[in-house]
N, C-alpha and C positions, 0 to 999 in steps of 0.2 A: 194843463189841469187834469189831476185822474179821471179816468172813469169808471164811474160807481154802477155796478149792478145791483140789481134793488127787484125783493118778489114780495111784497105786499100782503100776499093771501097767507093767513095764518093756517097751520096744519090741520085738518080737519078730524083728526084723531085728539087733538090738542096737545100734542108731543113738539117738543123743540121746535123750529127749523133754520138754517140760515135766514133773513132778512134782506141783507146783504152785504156786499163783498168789494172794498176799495184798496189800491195798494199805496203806503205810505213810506217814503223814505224818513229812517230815522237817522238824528244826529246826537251824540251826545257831547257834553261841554267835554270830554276830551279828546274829542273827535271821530270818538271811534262808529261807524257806519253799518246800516243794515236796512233793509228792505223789509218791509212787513206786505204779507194780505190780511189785511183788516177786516173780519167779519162782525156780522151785527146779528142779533136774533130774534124772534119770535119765539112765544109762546114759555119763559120762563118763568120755574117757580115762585121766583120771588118778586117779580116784576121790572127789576132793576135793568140798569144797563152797562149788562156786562160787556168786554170784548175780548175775541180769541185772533191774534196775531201768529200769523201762519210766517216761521220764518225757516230759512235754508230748504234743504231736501234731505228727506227722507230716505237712507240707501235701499236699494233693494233686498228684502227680507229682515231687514233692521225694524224696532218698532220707535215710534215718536218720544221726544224727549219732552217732555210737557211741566210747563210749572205753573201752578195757581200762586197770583202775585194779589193780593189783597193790596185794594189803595191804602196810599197812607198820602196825604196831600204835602206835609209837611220836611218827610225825606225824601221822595219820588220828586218834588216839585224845586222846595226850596233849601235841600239839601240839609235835613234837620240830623245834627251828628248824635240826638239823644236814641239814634236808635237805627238798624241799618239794613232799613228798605229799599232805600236807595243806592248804595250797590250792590245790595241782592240786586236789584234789578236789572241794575246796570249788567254784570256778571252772567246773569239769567240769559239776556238778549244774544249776546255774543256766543255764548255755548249752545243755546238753542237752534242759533243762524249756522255753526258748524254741525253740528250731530242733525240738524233739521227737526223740527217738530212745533210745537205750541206754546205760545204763553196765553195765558188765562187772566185779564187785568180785570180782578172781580173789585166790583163797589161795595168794597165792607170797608172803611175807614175805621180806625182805632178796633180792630179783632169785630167789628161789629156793632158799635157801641155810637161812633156816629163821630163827627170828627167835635166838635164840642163839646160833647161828653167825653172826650181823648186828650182835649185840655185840660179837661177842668181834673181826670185824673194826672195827668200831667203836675197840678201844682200840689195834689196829695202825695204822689212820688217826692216831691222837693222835701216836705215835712216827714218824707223817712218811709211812707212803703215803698213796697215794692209795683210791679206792673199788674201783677193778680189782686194784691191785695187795695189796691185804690178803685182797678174795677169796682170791686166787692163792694166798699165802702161807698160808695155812688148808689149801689143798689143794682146794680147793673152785674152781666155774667162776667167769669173772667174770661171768657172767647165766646163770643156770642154768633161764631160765623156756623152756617150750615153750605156746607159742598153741594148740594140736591142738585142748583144752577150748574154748576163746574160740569157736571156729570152730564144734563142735559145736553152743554154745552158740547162737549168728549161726544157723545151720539152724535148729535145734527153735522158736525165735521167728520162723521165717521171712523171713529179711532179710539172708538172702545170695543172693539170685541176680544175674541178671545186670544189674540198676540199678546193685546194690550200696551201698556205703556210704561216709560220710564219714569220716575216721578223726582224734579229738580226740587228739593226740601228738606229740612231740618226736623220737620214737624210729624210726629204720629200719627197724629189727630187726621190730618190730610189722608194718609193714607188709610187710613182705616175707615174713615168714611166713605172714598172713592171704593173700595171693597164692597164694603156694605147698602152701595150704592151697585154694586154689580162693572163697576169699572173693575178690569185686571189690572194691579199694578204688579211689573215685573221686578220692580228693585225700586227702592228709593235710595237716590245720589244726591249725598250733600252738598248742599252751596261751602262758598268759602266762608273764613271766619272773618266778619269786620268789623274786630275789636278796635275799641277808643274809648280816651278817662271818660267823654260822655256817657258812652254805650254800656259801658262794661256788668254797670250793675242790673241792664234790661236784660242784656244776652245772661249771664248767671243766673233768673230769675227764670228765664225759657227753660236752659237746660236742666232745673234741680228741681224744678214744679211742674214742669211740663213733657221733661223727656226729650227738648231736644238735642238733635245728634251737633253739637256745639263743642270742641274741646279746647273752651277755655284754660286748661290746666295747664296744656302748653304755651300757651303767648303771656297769662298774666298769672301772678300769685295767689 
């Protein structure tokens, strides 16, 4: 059975801090393996509970490859092909455990929105929007996440200063907040594209509304 270090006392500046710190062997259904350190936190913006997964090593003078993985329950879990979190994720673990550095498994389901308000846009998508505009129509933002936690997070692991990091993502948004958050990002590096008849019309809807670095132009018409 692991064993779990565990420090109870919240920061007394009221800044981040570890909580603590267990190592988890991961498997995925296609077998492919990797070790995590599994850290826990105190004292985050948003209260939630996020976790940063400490995987491979770090070379010397290289800086960390880090990616902020927003849940999604639905492709992270039950392999939902309307959309592809689920092998970002997959993808993420294994580049991360080689180059060495962090993944960020933040609790924002549905961009923030909450995993049953992700459904219920879900069946507004089937009647013809798109993924921003169903948000909208709920009344809800169309990315309701705030990075603030990521960032704290990037501190209490110490691997935000001024080397700074790499950033595994499609997304602008990410990086510009981590910025503006006083995170150094050194370069953001794209995931792969994991286009499917499910997916196709969520990933075109990212990259034409949102900017992400997605080049659907190559795999589909």
């Amino acid at each position: 059975m692991p064993q779990v270090q565990q420090n109870d006392s919240p920061q007394a500046d009221g800044a981040a801090r570890v909580r603590s710190r267990v190592r988890i062997p991961l498997v995925f259904p296609d077998g492919y393996r990797a070790e995590a350190q599994v850290s826990t936190f105190h004292g985050l913006a948003d209260g939630a509970e996020h976790l940063a997964l400490a995987l491979g090593t770090v070379p010397e003078g290289a800086v960390p490859l880090v990616r902020l993985h927003s849940e999604c329950l639905t492709g992270d879990v039950f392999g939902s092909a309307r959309c592809d979190c689920g092998p970002q994720l997959r993808e993420a673990v294994e580049r991360i455990a080689t180059a060495g550095g962090y993944l960020l498994y933040l609790r924002q389901e549905g961009r923030g929105i909450g995993l049953y308000n992700k459904l219920d846009a879900y069946a507004l998508q089937d009647s013809g929007l798109d993924t921003y505009d169903a948000n909208t129509a709920l009344g809800l933002p169309e990315d309701g996440r705030d990075y603030t936690a990521a960032a704290q997070m990037l501190g209490a692991l110490g691997v935000d200063g001024i080397a700074g990091i790499d950033l595994l993502s499609n997304n602008p948004d990410k990086d510009a907040q981590l910025g503006a958050l006083g995170v150094t990002v050194r370069r953001r590096v794209p995931t792969g594209v994991h286009v499917s008849e499910s997916n196709v019309r969520y990933l075109r809807a990212k990259a034409e509304r949102t900017g992400h670095s997605i080049e659907l132009s190559r795999l589909v018409g």
